[in-house]
C-alpha positions as CSV (number, residue, x, y, z in Angstrom):
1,X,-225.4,-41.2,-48.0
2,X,-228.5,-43.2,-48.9
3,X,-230.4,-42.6,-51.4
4,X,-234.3,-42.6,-51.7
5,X,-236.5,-45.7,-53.2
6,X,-237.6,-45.2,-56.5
7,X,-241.3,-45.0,-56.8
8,X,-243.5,-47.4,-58.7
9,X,-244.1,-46.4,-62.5
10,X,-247.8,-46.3,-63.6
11,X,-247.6,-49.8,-65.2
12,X,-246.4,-51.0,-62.1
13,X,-249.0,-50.3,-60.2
14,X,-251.3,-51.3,-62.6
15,X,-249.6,-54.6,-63.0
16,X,-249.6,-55.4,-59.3
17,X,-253.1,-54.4,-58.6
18,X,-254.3,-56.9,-61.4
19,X,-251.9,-59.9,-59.6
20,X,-254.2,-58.9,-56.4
21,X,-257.4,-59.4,-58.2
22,X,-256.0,-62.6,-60.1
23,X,-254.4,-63.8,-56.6
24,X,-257.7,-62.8,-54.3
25,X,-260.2,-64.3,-56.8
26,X,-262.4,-61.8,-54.7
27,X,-264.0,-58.5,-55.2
28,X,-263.3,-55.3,-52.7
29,X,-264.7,-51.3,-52.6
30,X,-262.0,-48.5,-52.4
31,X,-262.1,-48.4,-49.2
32,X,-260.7,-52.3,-49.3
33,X,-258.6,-51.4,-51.8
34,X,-257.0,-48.5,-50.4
35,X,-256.6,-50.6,-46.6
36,X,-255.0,-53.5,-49.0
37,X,-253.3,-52.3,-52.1
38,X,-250.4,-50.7,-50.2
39,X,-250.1,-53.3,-47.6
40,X,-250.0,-56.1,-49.8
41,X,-248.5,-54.8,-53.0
42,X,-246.7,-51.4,-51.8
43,X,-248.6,-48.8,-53.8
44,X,-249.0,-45.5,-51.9
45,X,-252.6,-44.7,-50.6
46,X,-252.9,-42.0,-52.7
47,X,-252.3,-43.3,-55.9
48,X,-254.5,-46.0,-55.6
49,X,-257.6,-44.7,-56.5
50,X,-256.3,-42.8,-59.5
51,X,-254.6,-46.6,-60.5
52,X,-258.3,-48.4,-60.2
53,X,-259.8,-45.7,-62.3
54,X,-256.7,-46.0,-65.7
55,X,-257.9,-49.9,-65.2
56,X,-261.4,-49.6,-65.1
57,X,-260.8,-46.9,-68.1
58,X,-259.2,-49.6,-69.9
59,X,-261.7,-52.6,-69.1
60,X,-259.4,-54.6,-67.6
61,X,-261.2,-54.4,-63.7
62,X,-264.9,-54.0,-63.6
63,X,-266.6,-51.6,-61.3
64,X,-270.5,-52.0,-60.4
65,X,-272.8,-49.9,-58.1
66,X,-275.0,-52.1,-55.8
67,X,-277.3,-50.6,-53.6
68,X,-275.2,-47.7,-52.6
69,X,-271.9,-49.1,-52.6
70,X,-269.7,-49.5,-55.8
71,X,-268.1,-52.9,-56.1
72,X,-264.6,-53.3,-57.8
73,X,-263.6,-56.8,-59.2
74,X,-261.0,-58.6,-61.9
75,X,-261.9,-62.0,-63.4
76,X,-259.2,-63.5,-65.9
77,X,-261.9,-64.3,-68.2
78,X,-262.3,-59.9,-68.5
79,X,-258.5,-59.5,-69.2
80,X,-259.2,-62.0,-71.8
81,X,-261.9,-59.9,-73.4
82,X,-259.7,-57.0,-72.6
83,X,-257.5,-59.0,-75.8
84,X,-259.8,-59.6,-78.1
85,X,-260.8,-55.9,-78.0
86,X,-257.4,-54.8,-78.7
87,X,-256.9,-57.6,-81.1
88,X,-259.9,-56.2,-82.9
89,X,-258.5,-52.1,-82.6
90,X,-255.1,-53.5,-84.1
91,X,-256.7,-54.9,-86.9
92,X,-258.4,-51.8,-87.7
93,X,-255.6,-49.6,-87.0
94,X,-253.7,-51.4,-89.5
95,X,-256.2,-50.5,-91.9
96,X,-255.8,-47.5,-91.7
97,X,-252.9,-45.2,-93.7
98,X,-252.4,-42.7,-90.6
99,X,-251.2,-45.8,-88.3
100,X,-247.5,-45.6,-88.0
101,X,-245.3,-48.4,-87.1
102,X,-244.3,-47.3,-83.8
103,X,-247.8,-47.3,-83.0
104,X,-248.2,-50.5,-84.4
105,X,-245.3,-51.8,-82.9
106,X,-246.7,-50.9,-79.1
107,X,-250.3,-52.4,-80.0
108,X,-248.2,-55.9,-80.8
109,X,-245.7,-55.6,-77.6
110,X,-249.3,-54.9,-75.4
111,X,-251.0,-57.6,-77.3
112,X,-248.3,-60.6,-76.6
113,X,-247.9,-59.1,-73.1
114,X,-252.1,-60.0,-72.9
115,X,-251.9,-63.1,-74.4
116,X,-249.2,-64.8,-72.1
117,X,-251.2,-64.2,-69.4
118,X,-254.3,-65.4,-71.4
119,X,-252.4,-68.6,-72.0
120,X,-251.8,-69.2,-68.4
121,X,-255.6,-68.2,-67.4
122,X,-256.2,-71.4,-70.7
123,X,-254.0,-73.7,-68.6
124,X,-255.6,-72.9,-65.4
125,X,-259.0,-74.1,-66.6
126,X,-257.6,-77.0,-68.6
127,X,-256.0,-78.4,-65.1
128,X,-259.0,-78.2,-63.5
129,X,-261.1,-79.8,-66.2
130,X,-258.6,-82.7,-65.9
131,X,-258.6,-82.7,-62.2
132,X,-262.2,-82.7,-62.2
133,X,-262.5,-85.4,-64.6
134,X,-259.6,-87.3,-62.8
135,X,-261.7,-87.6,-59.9
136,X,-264.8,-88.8,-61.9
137,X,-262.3,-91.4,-63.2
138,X,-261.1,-91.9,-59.6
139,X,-264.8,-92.6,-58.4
140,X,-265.5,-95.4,-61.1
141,X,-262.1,-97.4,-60.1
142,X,-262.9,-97.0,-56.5
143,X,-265.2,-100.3,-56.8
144,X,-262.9,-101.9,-58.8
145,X,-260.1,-101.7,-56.2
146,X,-262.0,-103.1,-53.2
147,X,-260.9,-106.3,-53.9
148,X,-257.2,-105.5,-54.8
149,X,-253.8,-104.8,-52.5
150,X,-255.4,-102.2,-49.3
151,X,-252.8,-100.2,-49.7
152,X,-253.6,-99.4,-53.3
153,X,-256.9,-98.9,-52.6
154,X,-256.0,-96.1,-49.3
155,X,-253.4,-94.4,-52.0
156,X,-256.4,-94.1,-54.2
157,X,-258.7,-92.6,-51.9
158,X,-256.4,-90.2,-50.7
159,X,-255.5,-89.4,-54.0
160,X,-259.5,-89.2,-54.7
161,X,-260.0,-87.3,-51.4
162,X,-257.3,-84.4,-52.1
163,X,-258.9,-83.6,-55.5
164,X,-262.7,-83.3,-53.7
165,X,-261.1,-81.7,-51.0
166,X,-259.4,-78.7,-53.8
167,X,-262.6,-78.5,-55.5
168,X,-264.5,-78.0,-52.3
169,X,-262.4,-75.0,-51.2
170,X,-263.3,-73.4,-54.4
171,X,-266.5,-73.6,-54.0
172,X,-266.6,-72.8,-50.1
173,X,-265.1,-69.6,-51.7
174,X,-268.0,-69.1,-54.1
175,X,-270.4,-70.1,-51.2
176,X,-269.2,-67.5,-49.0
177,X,-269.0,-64.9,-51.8
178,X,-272.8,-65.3,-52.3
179,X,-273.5,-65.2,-48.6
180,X,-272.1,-62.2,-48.5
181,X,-273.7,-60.8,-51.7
182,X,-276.9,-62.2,-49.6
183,X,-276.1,-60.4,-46.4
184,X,-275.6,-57.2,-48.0
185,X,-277.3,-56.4,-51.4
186,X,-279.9,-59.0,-51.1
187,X,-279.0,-61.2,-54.5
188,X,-280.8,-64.4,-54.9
189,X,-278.9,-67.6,-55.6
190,X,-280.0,-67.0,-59.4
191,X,-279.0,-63.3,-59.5
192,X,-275.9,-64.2,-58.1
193,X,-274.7,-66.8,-60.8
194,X,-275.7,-65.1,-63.2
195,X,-274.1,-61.4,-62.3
196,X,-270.9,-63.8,-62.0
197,X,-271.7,-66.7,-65.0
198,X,-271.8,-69.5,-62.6
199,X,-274.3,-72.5,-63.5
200,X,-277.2,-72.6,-60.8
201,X,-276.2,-75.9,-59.7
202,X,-272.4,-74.9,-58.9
203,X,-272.5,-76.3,-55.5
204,X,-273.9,-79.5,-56.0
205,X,-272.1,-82.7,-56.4
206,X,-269.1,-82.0,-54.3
């Protein structure tokens, strides 16, 4: 006899819909989410809205009404905030005399659940500040190298080449992310970086 599938637990579903965000680096409606969520991360259609509202409830996704249309999205950068905010309830829980340690004791296992993944979202910016100064490095040497071995000089420029060419598929996302922002809600360039906390000149220098 076979026996059924066990279900996914609440935290499950919440933890797999925050790898979407953090893997799509994009933002969707329900509608999206409820075509995607169960395709892509197996969580049943009809939980799916009631799993995007416990995450919204908890600041960890953000949710936004443009025009008519409400637009969910998860940058790292809020799941870091989402930290500091319990950081700052711990503290004041463990002010005060009602707190007991099992409560205490589940605010700690949440907060050093929340602050591995805010050390891996810390190492994911400090690689690309290093790749994009790397390439600034890269672009300096170039003239020195003209004159040296050609095959140095073709290992350099791919080497150079594959850093731009990362970089520009970032911001081919971000272009296309605003064109569509364009399309549909009519942002500007400037009411685009700034809803998202991009500097103006993002695209330039590629």
């Amino acid at each position: 006899m076979s026996t059924s599938r066990r279900g996914l637990s609440e935290e499950e579903k919440r933890l797999r819909t925050i790898e979407f965000y953090n893997k799509s680096n994009s933002f969707f409606t329900v509608k999206d989410l409820i075509k995607w969520l169960p395709k892509t991360k197996g969580i049943v259609t009809q939980s799916v809205e009631e799993t995007i509202k416990s995450l919204i409830d908890d600041d960890l996704i953000r949710s936004e009404k443009i025009g008519t249309t409400n637009i969910i999205w998860s940058f790292r950068s809020d799941q870091s905030n989402k930290t500091l905010k319990d950081f700052e309830k711990l503290k004041t829980e463990v002010k005060a005399p009602r707190c007991s340690n099992s409560e205490l004791d589940q605010i700690v296992s949440r907060l050093e659940s929340d602050r591995s993944k805010s050390d891996e979202r810390q190492d994911n910016l400090r690689e690309i500040k290093m790749l994009k100064r790397d390439i600034n490095e890269i672009k300096l040497k170039l003239q020195q190298f003209r004159k040296s071995d050609p095959t140095l000089i073709k290992d350099k420029i791919k080497l150079c080449n594959n850093y731009k060419q990362g970089l520009e598929i970032w911001t081919d996302n971000l272009m296309n992310l605003m064109s569509y922002c364009k399309a549909i809600y009519h942002l500007t360039k400037t009411d685009f970086c700034n809803q998202f906390d991009l500097p103006l000149d993002f695209d330039d220098n590629i």
